[in-house]
C-alpha positions in Angstrom: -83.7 56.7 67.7 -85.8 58.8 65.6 -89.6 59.6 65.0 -92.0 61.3 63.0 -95.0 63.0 63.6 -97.3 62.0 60.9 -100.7 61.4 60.4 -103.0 60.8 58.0 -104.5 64.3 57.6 -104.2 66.2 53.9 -104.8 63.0 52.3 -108.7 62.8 50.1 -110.1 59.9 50.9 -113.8 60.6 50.1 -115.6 57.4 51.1 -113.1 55.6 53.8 -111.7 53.1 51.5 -108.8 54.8 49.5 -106.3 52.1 48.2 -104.0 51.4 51.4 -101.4 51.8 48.9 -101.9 54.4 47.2 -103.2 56.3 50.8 -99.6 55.4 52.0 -97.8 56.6 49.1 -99.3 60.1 49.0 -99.0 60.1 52.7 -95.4 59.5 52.4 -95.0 62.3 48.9 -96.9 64.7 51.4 -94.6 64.7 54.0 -91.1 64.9 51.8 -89.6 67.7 50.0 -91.9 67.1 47.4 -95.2 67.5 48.9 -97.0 69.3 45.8 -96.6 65.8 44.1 -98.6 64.1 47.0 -101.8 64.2 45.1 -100.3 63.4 41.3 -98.4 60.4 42.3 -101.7 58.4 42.9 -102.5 59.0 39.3 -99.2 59.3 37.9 -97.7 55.7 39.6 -100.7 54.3 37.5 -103.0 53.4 41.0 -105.5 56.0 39.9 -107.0 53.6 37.2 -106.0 49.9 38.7 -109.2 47.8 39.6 -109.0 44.1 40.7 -112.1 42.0 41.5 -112.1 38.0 42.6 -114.8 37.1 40.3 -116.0 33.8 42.6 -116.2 35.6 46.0 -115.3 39.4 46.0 -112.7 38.9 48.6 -111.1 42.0 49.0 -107.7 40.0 49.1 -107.7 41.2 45.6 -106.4 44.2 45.9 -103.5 42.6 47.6 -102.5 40.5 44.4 -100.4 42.4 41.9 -96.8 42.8 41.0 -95.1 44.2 44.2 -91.9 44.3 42.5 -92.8 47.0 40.2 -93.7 49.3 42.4 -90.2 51.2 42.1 -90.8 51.3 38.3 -94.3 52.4 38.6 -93.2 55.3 41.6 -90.6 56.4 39.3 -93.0 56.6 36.2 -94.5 59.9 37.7 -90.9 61.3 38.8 -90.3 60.6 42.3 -87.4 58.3 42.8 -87.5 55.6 45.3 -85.6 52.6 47.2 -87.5 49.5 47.1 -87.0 46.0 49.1 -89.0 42.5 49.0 -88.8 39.2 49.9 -92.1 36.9 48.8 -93.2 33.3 49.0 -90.8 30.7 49.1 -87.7 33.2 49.3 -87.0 32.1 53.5 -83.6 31.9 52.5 -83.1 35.5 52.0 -85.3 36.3 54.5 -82.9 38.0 56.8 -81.0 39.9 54.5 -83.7 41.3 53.1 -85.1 42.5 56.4 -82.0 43.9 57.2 -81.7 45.6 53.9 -85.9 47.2 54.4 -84.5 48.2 57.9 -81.3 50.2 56.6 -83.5 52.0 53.7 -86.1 52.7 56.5 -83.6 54.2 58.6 -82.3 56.8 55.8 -86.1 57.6 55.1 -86.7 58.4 58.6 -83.4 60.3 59.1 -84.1 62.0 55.8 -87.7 63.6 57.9 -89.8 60.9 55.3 -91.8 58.3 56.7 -91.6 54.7 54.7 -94.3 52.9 52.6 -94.7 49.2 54.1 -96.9 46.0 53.8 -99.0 44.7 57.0 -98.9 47.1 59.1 -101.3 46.3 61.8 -103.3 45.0 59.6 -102.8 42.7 56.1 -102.8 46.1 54.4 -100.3 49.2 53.4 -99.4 51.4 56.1 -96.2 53.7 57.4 -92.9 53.0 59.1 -93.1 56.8 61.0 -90.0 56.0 63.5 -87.4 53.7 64.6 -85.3 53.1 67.3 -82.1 51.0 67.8 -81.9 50.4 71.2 -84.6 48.1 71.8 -85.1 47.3 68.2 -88.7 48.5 67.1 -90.4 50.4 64.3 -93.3 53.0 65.0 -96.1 52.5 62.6 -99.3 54.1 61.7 -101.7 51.7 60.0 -104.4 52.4 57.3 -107.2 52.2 60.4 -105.0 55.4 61.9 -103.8 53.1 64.6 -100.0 54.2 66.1 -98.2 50.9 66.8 -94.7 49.2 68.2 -93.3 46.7 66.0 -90.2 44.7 67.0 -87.4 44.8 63.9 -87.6 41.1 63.4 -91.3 41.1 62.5 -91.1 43.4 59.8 -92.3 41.0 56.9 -93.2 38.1 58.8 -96.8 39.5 60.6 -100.1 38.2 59.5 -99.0 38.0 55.8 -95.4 37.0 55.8 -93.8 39.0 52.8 -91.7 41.7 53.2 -92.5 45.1 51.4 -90.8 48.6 51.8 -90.3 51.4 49.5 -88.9 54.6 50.6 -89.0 58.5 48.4 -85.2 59.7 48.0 -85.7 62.2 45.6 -86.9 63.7 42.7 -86.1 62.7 39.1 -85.3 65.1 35.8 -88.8 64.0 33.9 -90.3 66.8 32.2 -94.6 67.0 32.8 -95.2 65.9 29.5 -92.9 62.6 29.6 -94.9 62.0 33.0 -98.0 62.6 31.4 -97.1 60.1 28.7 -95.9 57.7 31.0 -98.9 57.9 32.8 -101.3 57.0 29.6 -99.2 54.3 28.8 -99.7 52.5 32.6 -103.2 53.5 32.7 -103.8 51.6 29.1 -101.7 48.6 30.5 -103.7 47.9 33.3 -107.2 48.7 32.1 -106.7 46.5 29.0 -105.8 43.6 31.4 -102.0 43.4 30.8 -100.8 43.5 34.3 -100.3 40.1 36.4 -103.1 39.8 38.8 -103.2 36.5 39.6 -107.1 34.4 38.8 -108.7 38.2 39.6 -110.3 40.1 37.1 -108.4 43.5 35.9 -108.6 46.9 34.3 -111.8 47.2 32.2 -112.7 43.4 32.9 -114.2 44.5 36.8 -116.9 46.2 35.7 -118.5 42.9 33.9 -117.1 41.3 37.0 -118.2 43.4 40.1 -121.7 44.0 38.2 -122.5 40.5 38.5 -122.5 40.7 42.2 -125.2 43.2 42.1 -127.0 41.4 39.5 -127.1 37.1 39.2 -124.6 36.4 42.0 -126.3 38.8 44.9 -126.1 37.8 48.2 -126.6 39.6 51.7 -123.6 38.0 52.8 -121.3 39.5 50.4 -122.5 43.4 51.8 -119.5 44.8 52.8 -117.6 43.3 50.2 -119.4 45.5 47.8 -119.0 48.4 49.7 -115.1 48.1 50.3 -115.4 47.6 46.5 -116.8 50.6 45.7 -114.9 52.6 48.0 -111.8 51.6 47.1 -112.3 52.1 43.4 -114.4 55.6 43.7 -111.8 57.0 46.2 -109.3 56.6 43.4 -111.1 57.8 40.3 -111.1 61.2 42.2 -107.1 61.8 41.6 -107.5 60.1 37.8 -110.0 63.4 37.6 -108.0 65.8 39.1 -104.2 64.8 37.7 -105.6 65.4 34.1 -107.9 68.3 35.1 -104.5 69.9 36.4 -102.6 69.0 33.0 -104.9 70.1 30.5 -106.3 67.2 29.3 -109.9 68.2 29.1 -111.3 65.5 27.5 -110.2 62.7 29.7 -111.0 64.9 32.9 -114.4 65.2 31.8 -114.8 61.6 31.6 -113.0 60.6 34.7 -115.5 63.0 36.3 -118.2 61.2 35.3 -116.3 57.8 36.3 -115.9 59.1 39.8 -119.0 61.1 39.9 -120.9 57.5 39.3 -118.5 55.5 41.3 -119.1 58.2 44.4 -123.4 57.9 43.7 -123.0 54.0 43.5 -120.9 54.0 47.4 -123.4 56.5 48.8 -126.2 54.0 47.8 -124.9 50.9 48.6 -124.2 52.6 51.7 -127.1 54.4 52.8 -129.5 52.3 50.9 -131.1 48.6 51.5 -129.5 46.7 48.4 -131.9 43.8 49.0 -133.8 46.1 46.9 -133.9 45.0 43.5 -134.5 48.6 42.5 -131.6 49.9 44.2 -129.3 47.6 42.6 -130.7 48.2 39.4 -129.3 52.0 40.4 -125.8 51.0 41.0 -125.6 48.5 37.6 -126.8 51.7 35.5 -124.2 53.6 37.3 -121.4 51.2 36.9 -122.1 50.4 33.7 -122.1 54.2 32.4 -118.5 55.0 34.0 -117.3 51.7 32.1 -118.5 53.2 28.7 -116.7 56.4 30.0 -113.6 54.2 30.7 -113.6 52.8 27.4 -113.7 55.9 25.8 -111.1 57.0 28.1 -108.3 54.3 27.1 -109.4 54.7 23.5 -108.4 58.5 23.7 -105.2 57.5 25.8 -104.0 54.7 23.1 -104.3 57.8 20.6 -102.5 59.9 22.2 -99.4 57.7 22.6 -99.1 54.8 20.2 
């Protein structure tokens, strides 16, 4: 039996709505021996630029649909080395020894002082395996909503959403700052130019078109919150694009992911604070969005320079 004391505190999450992933994953980089990382990881693992819209209904399921199974790969990109277990659709035959195997790798984590990065916790969303305890078989968890919760080792991976997810930090690799930095470019241009599975959603450079049209032709009252989670979620990231390459150097693209979150950030606080039955008001957040995607472009133009 064995439990951390974590929380969520030391992690930026400007408007509410950080990426559950990428919330969990610095979460879990704060609170290992390689803490100073916590911040560059969002950027460096690639989440710092991903974007995914449903272009028919805004669901924010979205943000749920992308390749779980390169998460080690994309972790490891930015120099943290990880463990990394699944099981997805249609894989009920190795459903137990999969479980067993995200149980064992939870159990190092934990007895290593590092808390575990794992899907559906409390809620169809990324959240932390803080504790576990043989005896009477459970997991302590602390959701995305800050929630502390119980969970019985034969649910993990078969909760609201059925698919199993856990990836654990175990170390630190050799990777000098300037092959991360590379490496980071060369996600960042991947996804924004649309070349990483996301199922029917829209990708990379393609939301902007996408989420603007909710604003604009395909408005609705009912679709509110939707926009906002949108917004959130994407603005809360652009904030760690900013600072990785402020802290690198890399002047020209931190100037422009300013902007990018700078407009992201103004575009929340209206939706938020703001009636966006207005057409005036939408009108605000279309400029704005529209202006950070000319800044994007720019952005993966530069990074496609740099390393092709």
């Amino acid at each position: 039996m064995k439990k951390l004391n974590i929380d969520w505190s030391g992690i930026e999450d400007r408007t509410g709505f950080l990426f559950s992933f990428a919330k969990s994953l610095s979460a879990v980089v704060k609170n290992s021996p390689y803490s100073d990382l916590h911040e560059d990881i969002v950027a460096t693992s690639g989440f710092a630029f991903r974007m995914w819209v449903d272009p028919e209904t805004l669901c924010p399921s979205a943000t749920s649909i992308w390749d779980f199974e390169s998460q080690k790969e994309w972790v490891e990109s930015g120099g943290i080395k990880c463990d990394y277990v699944g099981r997805y659709w249609e894989q009920d035959d190795i459903e137990e020894e999969r479980r067993q195997k995200a149980i064992e790798v939870i159990r190092a984590s934990i007895d290593r002082g590092i808390p575990a990065v794992s899907w559906d916790i409390g809620v169809p969303e990324w959240g932390l395996i803080t504790g576990y305890n043989d005896e009477d078989g459970s997991l302590d968890a602390l959701s995305i909503q800050g929630e502390y919760l119980k969970m019985p080792y034969d649910v993990l991976g078969k909760r609201e959403i059925p698919i199993l997810s856990v990836l654990t930090v175990t170390g630190k690799s050799d990777k000098s700052r300037e092959e991360i930095y590379h490496d980071t470019l060369r996600l960042a241009v991947s996804h924004l130019r649309g070349r990483e599975w996301c199922d029917r959603n829209m990708s990379g450079l393609e939301v902007y078109p996408a989420l603007i049209s909710f604003f604009d032709e395909k408005f609705s009252q009912d679709l509110s919150w939707n926009m906002e989670y949108s917004l959130g979620t994407y603005g809360a990231l652009k904030l760690y694009a900013y600072r990785y390459f402020e802290k690198v150097g890399s002047q020209e693209l931190a100037g422009l992911y300013r902007k990018v979150y700078e407009n992201w950030i103004t575009a929340f606080n209206i939706k938020r604070n703001e009636d966006v039955n207005d057409r005036n008001v939408r009108e605000r957040i279309i400029g704005l969005l529209k202006d950070s995607r000319e800044c994007e472009i720019r952005a993966v133009e530069k990074m496609e320079s740099i390393v092709s």
